[in-house]
N, CA, C and O of each residue as an XYZ file, in Angstrom:
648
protein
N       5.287    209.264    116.287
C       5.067    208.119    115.427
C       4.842    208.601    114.002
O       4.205    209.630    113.776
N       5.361    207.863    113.066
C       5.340    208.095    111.405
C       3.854    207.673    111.282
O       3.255    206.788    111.893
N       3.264    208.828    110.009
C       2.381    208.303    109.372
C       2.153    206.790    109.292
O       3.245    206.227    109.374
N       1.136    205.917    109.162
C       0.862    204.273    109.004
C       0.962    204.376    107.270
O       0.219    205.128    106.639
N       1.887    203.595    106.682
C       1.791    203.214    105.261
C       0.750    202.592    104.968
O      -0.214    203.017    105.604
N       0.461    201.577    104.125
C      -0.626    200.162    104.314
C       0.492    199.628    103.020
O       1.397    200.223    102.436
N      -0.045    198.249    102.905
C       0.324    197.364    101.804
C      -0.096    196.077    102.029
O      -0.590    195.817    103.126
N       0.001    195.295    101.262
C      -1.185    193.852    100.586
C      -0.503    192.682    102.040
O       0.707    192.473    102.126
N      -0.911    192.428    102.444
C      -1.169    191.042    103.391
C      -0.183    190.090    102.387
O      -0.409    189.874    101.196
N       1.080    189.525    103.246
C       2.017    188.417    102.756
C       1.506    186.935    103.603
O       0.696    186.768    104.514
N       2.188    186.196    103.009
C       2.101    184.933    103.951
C       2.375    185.077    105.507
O       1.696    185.043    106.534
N       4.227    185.326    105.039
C       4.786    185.381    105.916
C       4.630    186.275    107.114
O       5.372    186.286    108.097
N       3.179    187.298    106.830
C       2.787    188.378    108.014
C       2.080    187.629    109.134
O       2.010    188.151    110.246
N       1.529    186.379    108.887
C       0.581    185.828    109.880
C       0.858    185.808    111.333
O       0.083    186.254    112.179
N       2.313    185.119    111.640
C       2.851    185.254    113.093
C       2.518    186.647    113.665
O       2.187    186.675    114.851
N       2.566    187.897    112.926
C       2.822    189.094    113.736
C       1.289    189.581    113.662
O       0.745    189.776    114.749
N       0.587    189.782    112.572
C      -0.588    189.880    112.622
C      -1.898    189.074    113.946
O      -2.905    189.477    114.529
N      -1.215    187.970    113.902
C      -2.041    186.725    115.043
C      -1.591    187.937    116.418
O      -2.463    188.519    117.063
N      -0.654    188.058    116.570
C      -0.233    188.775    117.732
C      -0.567    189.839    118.203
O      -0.683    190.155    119.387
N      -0.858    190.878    116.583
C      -1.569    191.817    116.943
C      -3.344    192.132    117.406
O      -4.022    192.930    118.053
N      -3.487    190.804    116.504
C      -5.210    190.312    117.163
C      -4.939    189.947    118.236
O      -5.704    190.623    118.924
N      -4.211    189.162    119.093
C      -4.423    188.628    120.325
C      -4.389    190.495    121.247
O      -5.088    191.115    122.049
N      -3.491    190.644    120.695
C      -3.064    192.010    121.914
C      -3.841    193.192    122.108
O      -3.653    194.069    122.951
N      -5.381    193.074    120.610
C      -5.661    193.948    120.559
C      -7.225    193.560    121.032
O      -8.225    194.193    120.693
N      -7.208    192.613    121.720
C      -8.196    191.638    121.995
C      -8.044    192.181    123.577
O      -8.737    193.030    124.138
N      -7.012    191.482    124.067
C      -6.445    191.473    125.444
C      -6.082    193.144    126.052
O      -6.195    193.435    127.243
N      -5.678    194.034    125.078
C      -5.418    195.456    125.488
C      -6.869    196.100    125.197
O      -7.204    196.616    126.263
N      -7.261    196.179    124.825
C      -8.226    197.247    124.478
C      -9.997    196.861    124.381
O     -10.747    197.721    123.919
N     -10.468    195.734    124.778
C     -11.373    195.457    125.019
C     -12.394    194.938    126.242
O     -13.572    194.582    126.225
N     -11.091    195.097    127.642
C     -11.687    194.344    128.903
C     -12.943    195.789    128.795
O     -13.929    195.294    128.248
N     -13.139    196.817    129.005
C     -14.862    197.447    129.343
C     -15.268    196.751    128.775
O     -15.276    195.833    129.595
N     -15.837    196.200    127.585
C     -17.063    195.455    127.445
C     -17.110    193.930    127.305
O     -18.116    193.251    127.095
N     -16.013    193.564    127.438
C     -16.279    191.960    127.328
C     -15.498    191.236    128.976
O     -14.866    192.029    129.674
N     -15.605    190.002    129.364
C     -15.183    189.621    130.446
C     -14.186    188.182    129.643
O     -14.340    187.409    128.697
N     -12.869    188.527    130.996
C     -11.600    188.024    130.269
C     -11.715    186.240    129.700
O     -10.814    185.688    129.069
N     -12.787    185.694    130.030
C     -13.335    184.558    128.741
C     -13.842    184.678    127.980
O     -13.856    183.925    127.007
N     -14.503    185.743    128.136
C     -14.818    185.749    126.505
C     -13.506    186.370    125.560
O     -13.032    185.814    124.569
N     -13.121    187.502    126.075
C     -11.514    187.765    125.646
C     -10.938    186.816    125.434
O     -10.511    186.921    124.285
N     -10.685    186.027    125.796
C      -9.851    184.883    125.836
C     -10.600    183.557    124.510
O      -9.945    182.961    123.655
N     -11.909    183.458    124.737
C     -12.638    182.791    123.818
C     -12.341    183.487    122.152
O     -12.238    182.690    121.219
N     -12.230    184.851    121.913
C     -12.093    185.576    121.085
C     -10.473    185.337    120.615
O     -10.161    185.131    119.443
N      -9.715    185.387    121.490
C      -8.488    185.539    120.589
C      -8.086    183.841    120.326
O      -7.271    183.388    119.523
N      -8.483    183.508    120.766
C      -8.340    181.958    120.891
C      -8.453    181.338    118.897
O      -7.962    180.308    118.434
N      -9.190    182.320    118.215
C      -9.677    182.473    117.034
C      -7.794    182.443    116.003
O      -7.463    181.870    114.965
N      -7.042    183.325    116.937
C      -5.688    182.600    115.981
C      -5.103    182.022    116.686
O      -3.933    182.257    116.382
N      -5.130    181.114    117.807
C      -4.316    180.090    118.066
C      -3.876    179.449    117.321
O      -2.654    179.370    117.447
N      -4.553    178.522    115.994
C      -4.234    177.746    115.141
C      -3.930    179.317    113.661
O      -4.772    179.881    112.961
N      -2.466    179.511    113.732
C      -1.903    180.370    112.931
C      -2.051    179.730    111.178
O      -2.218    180.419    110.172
N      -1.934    178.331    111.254
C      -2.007    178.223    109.761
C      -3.773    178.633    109.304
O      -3.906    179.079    108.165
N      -4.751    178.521    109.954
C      -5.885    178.516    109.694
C      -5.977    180.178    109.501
O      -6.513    180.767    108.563
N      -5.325    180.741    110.620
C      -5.618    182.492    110.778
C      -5.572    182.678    109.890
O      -6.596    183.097    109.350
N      -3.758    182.414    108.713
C      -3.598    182.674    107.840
C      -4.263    182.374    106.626
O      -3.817    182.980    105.651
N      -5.277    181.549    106.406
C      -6.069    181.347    105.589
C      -7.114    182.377    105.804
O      -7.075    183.272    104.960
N      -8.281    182.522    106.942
C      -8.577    183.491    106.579
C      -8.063    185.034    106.129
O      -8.756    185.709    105.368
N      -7.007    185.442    106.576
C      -6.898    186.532    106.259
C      -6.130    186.531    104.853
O      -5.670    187.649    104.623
N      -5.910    185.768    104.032
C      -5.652    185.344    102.684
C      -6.723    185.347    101.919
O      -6.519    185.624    100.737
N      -8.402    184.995    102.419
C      -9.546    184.380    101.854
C     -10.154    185.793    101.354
O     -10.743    185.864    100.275
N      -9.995    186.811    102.121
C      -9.506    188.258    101.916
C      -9.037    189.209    101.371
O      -7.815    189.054    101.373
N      -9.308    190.131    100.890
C      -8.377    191.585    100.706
C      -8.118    191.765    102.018
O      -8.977    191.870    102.894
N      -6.666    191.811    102.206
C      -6.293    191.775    103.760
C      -5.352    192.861    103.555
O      -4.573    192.705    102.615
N      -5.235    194.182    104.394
C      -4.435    195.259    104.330
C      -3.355    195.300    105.415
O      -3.909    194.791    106.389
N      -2.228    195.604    105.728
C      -1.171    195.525    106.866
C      -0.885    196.946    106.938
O      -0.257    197.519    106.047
N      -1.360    197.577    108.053
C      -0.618    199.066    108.075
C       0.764    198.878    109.056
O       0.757    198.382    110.182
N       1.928    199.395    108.342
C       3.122    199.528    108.755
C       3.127    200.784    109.778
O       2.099    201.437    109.956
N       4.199    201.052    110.363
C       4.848    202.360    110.822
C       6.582    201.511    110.708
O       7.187    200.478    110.992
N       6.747    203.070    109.976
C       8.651    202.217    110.458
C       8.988    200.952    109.667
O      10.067    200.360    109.692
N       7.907    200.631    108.965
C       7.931    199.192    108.364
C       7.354    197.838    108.909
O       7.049    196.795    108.331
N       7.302    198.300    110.498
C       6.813    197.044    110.905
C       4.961    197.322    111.226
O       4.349    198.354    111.500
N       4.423    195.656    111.008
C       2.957    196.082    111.092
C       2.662    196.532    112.629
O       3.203    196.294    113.709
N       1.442    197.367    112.167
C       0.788    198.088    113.674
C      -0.582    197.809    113.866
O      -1.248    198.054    114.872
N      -1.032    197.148    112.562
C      -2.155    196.956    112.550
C      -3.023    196.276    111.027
O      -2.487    196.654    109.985
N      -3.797    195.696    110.909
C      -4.788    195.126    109.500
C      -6.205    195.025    109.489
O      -7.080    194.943    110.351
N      -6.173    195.050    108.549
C      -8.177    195.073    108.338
C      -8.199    194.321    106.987
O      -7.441    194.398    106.020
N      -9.495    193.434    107.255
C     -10.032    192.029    106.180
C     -10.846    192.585    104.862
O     -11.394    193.567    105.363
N     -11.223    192.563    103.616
C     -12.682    193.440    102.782
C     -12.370    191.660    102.733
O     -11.385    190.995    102.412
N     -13.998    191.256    103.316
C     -14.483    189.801    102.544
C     -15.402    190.177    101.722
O     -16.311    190.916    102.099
N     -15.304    189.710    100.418
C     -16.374    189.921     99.196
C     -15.994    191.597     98.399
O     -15.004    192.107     97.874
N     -16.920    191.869     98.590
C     -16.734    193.242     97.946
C     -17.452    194.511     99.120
O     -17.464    195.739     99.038
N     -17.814    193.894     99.816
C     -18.838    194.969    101.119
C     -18.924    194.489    102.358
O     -19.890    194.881    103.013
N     -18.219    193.789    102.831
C     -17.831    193.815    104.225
C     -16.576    193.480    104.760
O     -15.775    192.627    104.378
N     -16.486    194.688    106.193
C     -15.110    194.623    106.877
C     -15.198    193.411    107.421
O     -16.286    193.207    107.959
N     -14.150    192.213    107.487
C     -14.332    191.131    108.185
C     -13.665    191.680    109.541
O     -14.365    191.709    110.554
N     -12.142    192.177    109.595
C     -11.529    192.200    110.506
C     -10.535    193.502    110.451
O     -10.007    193.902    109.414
N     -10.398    193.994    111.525
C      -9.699    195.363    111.891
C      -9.315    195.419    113.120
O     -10.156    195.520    114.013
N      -8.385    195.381    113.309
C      -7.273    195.300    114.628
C      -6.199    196.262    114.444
O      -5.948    196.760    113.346
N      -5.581    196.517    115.481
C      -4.755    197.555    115.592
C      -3.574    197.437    116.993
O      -4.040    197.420    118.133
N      -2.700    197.393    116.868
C      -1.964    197.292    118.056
C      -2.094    198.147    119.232
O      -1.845    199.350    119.157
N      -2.531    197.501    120.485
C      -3.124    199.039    121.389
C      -1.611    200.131    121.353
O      -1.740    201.343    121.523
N      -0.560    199.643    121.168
C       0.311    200.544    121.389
C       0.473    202.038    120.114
O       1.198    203.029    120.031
N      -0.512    201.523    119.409
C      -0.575    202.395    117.926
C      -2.394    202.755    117.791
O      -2.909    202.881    116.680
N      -2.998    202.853    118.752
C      -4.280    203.517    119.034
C      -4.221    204.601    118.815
O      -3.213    205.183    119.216
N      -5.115    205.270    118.184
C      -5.534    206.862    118.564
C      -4.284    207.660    117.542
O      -3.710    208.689    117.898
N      -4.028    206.971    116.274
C      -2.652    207.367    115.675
C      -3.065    207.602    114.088
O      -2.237    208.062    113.301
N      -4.163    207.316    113.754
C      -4.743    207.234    112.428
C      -4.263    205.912    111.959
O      -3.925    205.933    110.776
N      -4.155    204.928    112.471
C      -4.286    203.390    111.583
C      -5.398    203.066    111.624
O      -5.933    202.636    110.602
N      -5.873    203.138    112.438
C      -7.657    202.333    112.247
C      -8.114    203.195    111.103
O      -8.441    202.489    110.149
N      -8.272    204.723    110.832
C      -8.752    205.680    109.942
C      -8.336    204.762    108.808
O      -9.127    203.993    108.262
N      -7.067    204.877    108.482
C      -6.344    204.498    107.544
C      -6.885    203.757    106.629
O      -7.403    203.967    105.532
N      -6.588    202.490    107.532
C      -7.283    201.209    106.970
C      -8.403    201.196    106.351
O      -8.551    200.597    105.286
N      -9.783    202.174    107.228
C     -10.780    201.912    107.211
C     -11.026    202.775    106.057
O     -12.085    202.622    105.449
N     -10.169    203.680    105.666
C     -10.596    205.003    104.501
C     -10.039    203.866    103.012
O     -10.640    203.912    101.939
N      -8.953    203.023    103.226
C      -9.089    201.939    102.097
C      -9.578    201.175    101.905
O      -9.561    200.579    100.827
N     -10.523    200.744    103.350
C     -11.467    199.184    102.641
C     -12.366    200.055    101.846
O     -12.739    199.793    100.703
N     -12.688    201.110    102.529
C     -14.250    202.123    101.952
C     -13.852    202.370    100.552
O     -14.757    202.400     99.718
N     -12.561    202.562    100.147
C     -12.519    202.900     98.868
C     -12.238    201.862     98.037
O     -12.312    202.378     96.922
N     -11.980    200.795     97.903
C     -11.807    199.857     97.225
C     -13.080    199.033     97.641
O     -13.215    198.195     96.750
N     -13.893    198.903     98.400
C     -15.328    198.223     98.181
C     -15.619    198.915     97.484
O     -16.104    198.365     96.495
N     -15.581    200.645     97.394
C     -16.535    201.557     96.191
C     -15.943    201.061     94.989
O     -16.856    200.887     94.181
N     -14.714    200.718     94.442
C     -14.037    200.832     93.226
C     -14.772    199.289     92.910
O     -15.061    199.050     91.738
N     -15.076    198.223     93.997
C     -15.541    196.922     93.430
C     -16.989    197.157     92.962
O     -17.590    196.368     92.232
N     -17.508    198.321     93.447
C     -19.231    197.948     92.993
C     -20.141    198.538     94.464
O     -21.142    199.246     94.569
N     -19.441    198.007     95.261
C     -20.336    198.052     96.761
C     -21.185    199.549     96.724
O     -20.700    200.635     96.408
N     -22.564    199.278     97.133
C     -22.855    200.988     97.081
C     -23.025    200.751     98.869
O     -23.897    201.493     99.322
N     -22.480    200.031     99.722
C     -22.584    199.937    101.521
C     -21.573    199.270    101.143
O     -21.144    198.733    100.122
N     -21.117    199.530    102.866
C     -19.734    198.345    103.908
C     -21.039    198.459    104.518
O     -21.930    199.283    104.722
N     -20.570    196.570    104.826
C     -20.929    196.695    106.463
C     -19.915    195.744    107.557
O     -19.087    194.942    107.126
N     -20.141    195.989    108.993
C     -19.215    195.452    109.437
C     -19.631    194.858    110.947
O     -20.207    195.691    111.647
N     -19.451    193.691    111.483
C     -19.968    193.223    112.565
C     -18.877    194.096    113.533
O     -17.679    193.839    113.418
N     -19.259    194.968    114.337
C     -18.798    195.625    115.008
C     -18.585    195.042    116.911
O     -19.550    194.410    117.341
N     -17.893    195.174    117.491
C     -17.630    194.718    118.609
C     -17.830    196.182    119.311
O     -17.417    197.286    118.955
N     -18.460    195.866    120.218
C     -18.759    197.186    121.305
C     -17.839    198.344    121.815
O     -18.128    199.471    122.217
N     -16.416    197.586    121.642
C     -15.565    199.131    121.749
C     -15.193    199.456    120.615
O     -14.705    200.586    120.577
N     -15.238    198.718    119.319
C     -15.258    199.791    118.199
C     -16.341    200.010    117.816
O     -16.229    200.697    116.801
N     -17.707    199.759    118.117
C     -18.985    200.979    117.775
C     -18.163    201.934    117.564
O     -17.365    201.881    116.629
N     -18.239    203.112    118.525
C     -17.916    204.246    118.706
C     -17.295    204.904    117.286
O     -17.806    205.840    116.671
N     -15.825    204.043    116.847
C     -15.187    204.335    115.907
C     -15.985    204.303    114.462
O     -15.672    204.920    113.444
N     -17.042    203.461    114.646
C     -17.451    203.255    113.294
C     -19.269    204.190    113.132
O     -19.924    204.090    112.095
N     -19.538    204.637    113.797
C     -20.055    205.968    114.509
C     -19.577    207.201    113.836
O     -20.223    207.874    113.033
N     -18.408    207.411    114.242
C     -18.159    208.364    113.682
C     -17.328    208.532    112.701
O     -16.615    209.526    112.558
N     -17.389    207.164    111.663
C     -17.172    207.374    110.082
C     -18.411    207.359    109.762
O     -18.400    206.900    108.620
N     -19.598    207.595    110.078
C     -21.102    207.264    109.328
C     -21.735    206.128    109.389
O     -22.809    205.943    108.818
N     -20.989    205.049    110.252
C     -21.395    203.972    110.245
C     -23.128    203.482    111.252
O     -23.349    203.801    112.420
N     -23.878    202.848    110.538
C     -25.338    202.678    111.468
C     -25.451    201.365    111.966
O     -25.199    200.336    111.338
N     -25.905    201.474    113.315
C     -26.649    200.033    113.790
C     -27.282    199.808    112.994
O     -27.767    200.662    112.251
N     -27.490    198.452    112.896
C     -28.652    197.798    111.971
C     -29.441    197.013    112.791
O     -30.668    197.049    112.886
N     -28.401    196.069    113.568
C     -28.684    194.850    114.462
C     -27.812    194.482    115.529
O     -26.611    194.466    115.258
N     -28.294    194.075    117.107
C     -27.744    193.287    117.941
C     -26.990    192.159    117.582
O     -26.992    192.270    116.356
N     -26.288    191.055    117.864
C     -25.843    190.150    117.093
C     -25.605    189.533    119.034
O     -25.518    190.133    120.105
N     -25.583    188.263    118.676
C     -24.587    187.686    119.770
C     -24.678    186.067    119.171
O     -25.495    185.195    118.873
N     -22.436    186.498    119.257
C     -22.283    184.971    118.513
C     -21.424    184.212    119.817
O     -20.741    184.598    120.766
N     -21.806    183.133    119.360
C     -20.947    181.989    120.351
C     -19.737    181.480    119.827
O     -19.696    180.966    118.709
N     -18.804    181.583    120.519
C     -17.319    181.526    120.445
C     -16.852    180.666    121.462
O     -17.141    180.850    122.645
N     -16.003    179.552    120.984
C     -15.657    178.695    121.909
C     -16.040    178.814    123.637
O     -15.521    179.041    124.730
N     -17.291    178.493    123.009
C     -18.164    178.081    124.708
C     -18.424    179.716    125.332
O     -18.837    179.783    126.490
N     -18.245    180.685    124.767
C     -18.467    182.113    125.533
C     -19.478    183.022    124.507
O     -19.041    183.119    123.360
N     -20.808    183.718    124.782
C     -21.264    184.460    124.261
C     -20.916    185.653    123.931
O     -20.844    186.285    124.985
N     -20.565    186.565    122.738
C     -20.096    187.653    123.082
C     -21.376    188.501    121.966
O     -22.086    187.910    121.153
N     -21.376    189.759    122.197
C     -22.286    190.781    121.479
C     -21.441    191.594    120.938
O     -20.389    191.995    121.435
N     -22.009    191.920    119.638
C     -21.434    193.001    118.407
C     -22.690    194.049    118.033
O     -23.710    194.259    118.690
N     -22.297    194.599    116.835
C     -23.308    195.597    116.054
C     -23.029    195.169    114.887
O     -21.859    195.042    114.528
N     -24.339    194.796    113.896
C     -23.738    195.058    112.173
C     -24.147    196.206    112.185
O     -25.047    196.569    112.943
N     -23.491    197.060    111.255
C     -23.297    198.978    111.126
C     -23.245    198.456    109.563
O     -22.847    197.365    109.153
N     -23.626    199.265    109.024
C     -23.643    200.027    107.691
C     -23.298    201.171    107.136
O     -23.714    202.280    107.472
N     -22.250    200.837    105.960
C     -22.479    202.887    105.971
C     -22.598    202.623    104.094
O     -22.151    201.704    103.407
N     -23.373    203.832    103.717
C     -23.622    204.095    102.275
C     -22.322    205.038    101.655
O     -21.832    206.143    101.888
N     -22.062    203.809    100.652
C     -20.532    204.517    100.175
C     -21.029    205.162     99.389
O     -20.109    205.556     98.671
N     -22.368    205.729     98.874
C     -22.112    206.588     97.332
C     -21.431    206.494     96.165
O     -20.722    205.684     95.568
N     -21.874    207.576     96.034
C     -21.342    207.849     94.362
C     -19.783    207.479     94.810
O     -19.567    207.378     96.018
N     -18.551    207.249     93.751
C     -17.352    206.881     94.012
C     -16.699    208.390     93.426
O     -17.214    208.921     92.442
N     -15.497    209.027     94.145
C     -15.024    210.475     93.956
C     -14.424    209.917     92.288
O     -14.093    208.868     91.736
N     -14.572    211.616     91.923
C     -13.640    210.926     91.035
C     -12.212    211.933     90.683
O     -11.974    213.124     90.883
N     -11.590    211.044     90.195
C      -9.891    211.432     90.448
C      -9.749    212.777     89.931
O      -8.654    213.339     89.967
C-alpha cells in the first residue's frame, strides 16, 4: 500500500466517508461494544446530508491512498479531535498516524497548547501511545444504546519551528 496523502474534506466526499464510518464502526470495534450499540453508533450517518454538515462544521481531513479515501479525522474548534475513522481494510498502515500528526499540528499552528479527544475504547490504545491521557469515563446515549469512551488529552507544546 502507498503512503496515505491527506487533503481538505469536499462536499462531494460525504457518500464515501459515511461508508467509511459505518465500516469502521462495524469492522473494528465488536471487542468492546455489542452489535446495538454498533449499530446505534453508525446509525449517526444514516442521514448523509446531516453527516455532511458535520464534517463541513469542521477542519475535516480525507487521507487518500491511490487517490481514493481510506480514511478522515474532524479538528472542531481549535483543540479537539471530533472524529477519526479509518477503513479497517487500511489499519495498521500509518493513516490514523497521519491524520492524527495533522490535527496535532494545525491545532498547534491555531493556538491550542492541548487536543483533546473523546476516545472510544478500541482507539484508547492508539491515542496512548501518541501521549494521549485519560482524563474521564464518559458514557453517552446514542439512539436508545449506552456506549463508553475516554476524553484523553495530550499537551501540544511549544510549536517546532521550521
Amino acid at each position: 500500500m502507498s503512503a496515505p496523502a491527506l487533503r481538505p474534506f469536499l462536499a462531494a466526499d460525504t457518500p464515501i466517508l459515511a461508508a467509511i464510518f459505518v465500516a469502521s464502526i462495524e469492522g473494528l470495534t465488536g471487542d468492546d461494544y455489542s452489535e446495538a450499540q454498533q449499530q446505534a453508533w453508525a446509525a449517526a450517518a444514516d442521514d448523509e446530508a446531516e453527516f455532511g454538515k458535520r464534517l463541513a462544521a469542521s477542519l475535516t481531513l480525507v487521507a487518500t491512498v491511490d487517490g481514493s479515501p481510506v480514511g478522515f479525522a474532524s479538528l472542531k474548534g481549535k483543540d479537539h479531535i471530533d472524529l477519526l475513522y479509518v477503513h479497517p481494510g487500511a489499519t495498521g498502515q500509518g493513516v490514523a498516524a497521519a491524520l492524527c500528526d495533522a490535527l496535532e499540528k494545525l491545532a498547534a499552528a491555531r493556538g491550542a497548547k492541548s487536543l483533546s479527544v473523546d476516545a472510544s475504547d478500541n482507539a484508547a490504545e492508539f491515542f496512548v501511545k501518541r501521549g494521549y491521557e485519560g482524563k474521564q469515563r464518559n458514557t453517552v446515549s446514542l439512539n436508545g444504546e449506552w456506549l463508553a469512551n475516554t476524553t484523553m488529552q495530550k499537551s501540544l507544546g511549544e510549536a517546532p519551528e521550521n
